[in-house]
C-alpha positions in Angstrom: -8.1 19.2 -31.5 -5.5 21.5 -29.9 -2.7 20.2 -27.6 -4.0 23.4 -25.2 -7.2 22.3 -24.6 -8.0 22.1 -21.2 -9.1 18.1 -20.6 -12.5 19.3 -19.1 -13.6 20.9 -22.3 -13.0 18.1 -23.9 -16.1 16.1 -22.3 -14.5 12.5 -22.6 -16.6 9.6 -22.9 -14.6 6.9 -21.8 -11.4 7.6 -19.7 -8.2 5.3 -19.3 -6.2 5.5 -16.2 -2.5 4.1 -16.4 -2.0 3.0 -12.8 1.8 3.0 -11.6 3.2 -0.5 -11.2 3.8 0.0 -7.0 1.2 -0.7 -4.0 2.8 2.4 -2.2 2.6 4.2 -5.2 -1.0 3.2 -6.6 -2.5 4.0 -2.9 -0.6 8.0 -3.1 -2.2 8.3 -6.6 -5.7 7.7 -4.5 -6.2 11.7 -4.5 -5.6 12.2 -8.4 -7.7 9.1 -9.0 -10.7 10.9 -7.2 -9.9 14.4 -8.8 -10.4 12.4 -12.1 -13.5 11.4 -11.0 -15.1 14.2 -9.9 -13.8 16.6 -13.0 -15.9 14.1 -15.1 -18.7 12.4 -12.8 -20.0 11.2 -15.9 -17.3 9.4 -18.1 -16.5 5.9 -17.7 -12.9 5.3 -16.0 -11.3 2.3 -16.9 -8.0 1.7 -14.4 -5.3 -0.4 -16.4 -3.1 -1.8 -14.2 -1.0 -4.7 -13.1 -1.8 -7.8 -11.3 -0.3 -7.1 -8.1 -1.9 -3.4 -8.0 -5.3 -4.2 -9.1 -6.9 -4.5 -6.0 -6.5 -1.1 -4.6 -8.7 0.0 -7.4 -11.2 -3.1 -7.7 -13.7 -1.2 -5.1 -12.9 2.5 -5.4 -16.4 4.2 -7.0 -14.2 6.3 -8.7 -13.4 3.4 -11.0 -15.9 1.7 -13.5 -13.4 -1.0 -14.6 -10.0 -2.3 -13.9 -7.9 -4.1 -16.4 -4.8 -6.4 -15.9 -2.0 -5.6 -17.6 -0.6 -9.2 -17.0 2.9 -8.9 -18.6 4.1 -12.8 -17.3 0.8 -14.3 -19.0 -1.0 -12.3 -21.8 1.3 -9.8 -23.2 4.9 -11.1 -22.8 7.6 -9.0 -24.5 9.3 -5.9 -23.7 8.1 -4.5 -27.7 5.2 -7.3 -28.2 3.6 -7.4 -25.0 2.9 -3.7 -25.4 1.8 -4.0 -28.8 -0.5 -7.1 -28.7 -2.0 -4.9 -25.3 -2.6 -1.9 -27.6 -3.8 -4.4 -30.1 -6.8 -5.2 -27.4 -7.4 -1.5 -26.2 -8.0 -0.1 -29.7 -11.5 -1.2 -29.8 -12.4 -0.1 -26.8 -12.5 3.3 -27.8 -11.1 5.4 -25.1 -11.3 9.1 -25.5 -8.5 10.1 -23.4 -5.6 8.3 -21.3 -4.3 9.7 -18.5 -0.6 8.5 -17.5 -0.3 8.5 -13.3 2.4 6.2 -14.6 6.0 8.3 -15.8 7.2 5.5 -17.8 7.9 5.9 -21.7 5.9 2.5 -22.3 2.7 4.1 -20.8 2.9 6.4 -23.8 4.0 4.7 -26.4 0.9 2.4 -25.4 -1.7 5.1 -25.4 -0.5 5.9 -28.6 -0.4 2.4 -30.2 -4.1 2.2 -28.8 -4.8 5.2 -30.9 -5.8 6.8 -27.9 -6.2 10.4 -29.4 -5.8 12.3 -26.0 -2.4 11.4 -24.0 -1.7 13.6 -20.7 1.4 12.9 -18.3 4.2 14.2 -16.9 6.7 15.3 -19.8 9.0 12.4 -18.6 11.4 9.3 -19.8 11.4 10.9 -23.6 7.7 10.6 -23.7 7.0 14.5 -24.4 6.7 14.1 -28.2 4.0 11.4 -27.5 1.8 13.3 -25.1 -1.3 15.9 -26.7 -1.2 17.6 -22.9 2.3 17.0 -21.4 3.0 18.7 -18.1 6.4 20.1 -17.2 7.7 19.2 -14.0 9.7 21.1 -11.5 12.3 21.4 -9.1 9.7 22.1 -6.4 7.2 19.6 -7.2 10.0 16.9 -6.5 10.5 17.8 -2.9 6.9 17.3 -2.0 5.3 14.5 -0.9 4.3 12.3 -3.9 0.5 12.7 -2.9 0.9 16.0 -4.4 3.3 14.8 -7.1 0.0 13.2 -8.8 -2.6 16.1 -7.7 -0.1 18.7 -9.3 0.4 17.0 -12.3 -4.3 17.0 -13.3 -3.8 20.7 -12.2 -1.4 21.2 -14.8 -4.0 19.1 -17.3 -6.5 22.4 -16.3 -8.4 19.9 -13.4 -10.1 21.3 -10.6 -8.4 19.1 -7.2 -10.1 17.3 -5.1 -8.9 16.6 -1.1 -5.4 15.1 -0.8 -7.2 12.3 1.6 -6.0 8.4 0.5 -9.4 6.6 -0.4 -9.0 2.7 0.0 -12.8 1.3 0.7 -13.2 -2.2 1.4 -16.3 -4.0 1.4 -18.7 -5.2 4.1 -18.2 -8.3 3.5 -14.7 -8.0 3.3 -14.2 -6.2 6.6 -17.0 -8.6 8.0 -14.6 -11.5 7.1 -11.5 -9.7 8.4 -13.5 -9.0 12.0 -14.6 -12.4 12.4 -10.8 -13.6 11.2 -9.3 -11.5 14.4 -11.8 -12.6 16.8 -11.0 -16.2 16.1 -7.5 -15.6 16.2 -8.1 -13.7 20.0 -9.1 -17.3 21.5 -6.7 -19.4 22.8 -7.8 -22.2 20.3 -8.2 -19.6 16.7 -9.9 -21.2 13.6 -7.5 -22.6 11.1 -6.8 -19.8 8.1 -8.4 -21.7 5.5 -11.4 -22.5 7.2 -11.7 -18.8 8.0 -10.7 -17.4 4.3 -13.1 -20.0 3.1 -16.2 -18.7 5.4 -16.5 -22.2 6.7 -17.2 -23.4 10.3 -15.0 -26.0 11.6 -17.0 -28.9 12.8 -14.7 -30.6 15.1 -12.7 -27.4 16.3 -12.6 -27.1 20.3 -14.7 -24.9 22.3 -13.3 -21.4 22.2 -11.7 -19.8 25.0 -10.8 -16.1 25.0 -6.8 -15.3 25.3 -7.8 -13.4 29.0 -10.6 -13.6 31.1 -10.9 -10.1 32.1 -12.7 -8.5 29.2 -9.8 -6.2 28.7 -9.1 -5.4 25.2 -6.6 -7.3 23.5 -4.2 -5.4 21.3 -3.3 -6.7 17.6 0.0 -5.7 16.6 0.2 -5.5 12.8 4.6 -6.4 11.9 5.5 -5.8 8.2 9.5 -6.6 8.3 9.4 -7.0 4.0 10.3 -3.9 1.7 10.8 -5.1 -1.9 13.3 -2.2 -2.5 16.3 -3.7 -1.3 17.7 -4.3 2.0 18.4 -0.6 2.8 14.8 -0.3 3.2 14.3 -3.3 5.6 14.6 -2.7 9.3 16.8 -5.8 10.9 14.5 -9.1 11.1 16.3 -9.2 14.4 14.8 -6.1 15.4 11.4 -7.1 14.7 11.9 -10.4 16.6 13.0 -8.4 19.8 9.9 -6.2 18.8 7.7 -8.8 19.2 9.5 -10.5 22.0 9.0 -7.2 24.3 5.6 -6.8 22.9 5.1 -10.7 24.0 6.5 -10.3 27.6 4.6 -6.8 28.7 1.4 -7.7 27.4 1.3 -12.0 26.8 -0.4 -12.4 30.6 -3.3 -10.2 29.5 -3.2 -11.2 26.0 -2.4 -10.0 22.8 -1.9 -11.2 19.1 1.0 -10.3 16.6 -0.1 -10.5 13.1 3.1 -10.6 10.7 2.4 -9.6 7.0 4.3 -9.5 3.4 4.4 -11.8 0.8 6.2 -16.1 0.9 9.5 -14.0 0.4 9.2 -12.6 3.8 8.0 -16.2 5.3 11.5 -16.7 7.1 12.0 -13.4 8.7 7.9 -14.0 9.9 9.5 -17.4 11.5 12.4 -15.4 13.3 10.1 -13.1 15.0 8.1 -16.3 15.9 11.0 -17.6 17.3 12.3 -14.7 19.4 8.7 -14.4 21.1 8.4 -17.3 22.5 6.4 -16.5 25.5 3.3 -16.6 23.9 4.1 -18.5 20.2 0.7 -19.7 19.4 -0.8 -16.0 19.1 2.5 -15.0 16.7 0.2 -15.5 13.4 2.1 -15.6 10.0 -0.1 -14.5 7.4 2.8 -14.2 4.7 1.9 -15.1 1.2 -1.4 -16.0 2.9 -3.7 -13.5 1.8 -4.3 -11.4 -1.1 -4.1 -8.0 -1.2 -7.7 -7.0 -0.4 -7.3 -9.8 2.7 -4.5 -8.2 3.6 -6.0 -4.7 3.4 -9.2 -5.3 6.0 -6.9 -7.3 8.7 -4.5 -4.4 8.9 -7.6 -2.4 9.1 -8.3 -4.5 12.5 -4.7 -3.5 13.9 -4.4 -1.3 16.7 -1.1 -0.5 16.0 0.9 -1.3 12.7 4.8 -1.4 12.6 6.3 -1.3 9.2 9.3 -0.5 6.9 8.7 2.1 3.8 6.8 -0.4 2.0 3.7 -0.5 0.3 1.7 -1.6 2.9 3.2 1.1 4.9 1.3 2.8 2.5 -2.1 0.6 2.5 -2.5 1.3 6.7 -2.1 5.1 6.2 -4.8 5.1 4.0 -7.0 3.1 6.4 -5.9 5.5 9.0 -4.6 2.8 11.1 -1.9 3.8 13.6 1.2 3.1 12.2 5.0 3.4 13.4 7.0 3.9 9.7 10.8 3.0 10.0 12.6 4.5 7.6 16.5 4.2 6.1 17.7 5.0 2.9 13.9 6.5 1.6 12.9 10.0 1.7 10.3 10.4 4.6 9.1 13.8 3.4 8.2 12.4 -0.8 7.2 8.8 0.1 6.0 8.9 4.0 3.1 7.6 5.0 0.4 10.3 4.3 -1.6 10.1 7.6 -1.9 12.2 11.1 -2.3 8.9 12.6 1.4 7.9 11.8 4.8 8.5 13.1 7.7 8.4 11.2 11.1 6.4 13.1 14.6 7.6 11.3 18.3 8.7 12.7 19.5 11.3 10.8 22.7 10.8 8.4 24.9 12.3 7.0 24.4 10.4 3.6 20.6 10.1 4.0 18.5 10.1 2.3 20.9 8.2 -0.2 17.6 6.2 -1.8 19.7 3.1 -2.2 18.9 -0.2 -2.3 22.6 -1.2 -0.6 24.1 0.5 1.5 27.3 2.4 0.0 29.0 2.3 3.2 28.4 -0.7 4.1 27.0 -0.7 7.6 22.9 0.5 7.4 23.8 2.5 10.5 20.5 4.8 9.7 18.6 1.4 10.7 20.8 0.0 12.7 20.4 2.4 15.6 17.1 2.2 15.8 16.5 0.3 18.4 13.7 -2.4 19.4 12.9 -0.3 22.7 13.0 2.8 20.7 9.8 1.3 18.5 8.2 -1.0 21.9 8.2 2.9 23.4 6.1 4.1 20.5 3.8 0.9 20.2 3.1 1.4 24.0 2.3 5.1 23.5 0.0 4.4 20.3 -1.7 1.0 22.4 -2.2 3.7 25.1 -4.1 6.0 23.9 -6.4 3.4 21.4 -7.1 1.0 23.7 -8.7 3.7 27.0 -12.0 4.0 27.2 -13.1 7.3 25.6 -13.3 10.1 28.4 
């Protein structure tokens, strides 16, 4: 077999997918994952990826299979976690891996697996262990990682598919969701785990909508987390003025704030509950409440989606849900959010993009200035031109 084969005269049987280890990430790699699929309709795709990850894949029909690389449970070990997961993939047979993921492990695990095709990027001393690496270069790094991945099966000989983010959810999944936000638009909302659960509450009160107009009632998706660092992470403060300006303009008429990240962001959820007082009960904290896929179809059902360069910054571009993207130390042109129905917040600096998790200076002055109005003029704008009637 010869290292210049193109992969799509190869006629692979049974593909493996290493998935990178990020939400953000594993939604821009939504493309490449398609390309794969439709260079070779027939194979089966298996996507190998870790727990936290999984679900952006679990109902794409360009995958056949997802497996969990659990490294906390099942394969522990920086040297034997790889090796007992190699161990397991051996029998499965895979023609041909394909490494979205530029780590050296991803290699050194395709190989272990005796995975006898191994295409990547030629990156983190891997080369020697790839049959088809791909060089990378100084141009590729400037664009926007969507294209990162797509260039990368190009130089593997693939013929590209559209650079448009594929996350499908369910029916019954955005059925649930639907149902979730309705509830939550009364004055007296379903409890969560009644809801989650698809149960009906028997003794819960009638229901009584937040107005009585039959106005639309805006939900306001909030996503203060970024697990980066804090140079990613818009003040908590800000948020809570956010929401509190949000809260006064349109609490009379109605509207409902949905915060979202994981338990570590519970606290900054409660500050923004506190600073919008006004209208408290319809300030929902859904942190560490859902899973990802949960998470996924409510911010689906947002008119308007306010969030730090974070992976679900990420997850609402690819639902094409209207999104205001604050960014600080991250690159906005490699790592934006890839959608026309997004608009990118940022002050220009002289040290910026400086991709930090801290702040060498000391002062986050690139998030800092941003200011609560600055966002509330945006939200308005976005609210505006969602919530008219269609002409």
């Amino acid at each position: 077999m010869s290292a210049q084969t193109p992969l799509t005269e190869l006629n692979p049987k049974k593909i493996l997918i290493r998935s990178t280890n990020w939400i953000g990430d594993a939604v821009m790699t939504t493309p490449a994952v398609h390309t794969i699929r439709k260079n070779f309709p027939d194979a089966e795709i298996t996507m190998l990826a870790v727990p936290w990850v999984a679900d952006i894949f679990e109902l794409s029909p360009d995958v056949d299979k997802v497996l969990i690389y659990d490294k906390k449970l099942l394969y522990q070990g920086k040297i034997k976690g790889p090796l007992n997961l190699a161990k397991d993939l051996k029998p499965l047979g895979f023609d041909v891996a394909i490494l979205l993921q530029n780590a050296f492990e991803a290699a050194f695990l395709a190989k272990m697996a005796g995975i006898p095709v191994r295409a990547g990027y030629k990156r983190d001393g891997r080369g020697v262990l790839l049959t088809h690496g791909v060089d990378i270069s100084a141009a590729i790094r400037k664009k926007h990682q969507v294209h990162y991945y797509q260039n990368m099966l190009a130089g593997l000989g693939l013929t590209l598919g559209p650079d448009h983010l594929r996350l499908p959810l369910s029916e019954k999944l955005e059925s649930w969701a639907q149902g979730f936000v309705d509830c939550l638009k009364q004055e007296n909302p379903i409890s969560l785990p009644d809801q989650q659960d698809g149960n009906e509450a028997s003794d819960r009160p009638e229901l009584k909508p937040l107005n009585n107009s039959g106005a639309a009632i805006p939900v306001i998706g909030l996503n203060p987390g970024a697990a980066f660092g804090p140079a990613k992470r818009w003040p908590t403060e800000k948020f809570g003025q956010l929401a509190a300006l949000i809260a006064h303009n349109y609490g009379e008429s109605g509207c409902l704030i949905i915060v979202f990240g994981t338990e570590a962001d519970t606290a900054a959820a409660q500050e923004i509950r506190q600073f919008s007082m006004r209208t408290p009960s319809h300030v929902i904290d859904m942190t560490g409440k859902t899973n990802l896929k949960q998470a996924m179809a409510l911010i689906k059902n947002c008119d308007v989606f306010v969030s730090n360069d974070s992976g679900l910054m990420h997850v609402a571009a690819g639902l094409a849900t209207p999104t205001i993207a604050i960014f600080g130390s991250t690159n906005h042109i490699t790592t934006g959010p890839y959608s026309k129905n997004s608009i990118i917040l940022r002050r220009e600096m002289d040290c910026s993009p400086c991709l930090k998790t801290h702040c060498p200076q000391g002062h986050l002055n690139c998030l800092e200035s941003i200011k609560a109005t600055d966002v509330y003029e945006e939200v308005t704008q976005l609210l505006s031109s969602k919530l008219l009637p269609d002409a």
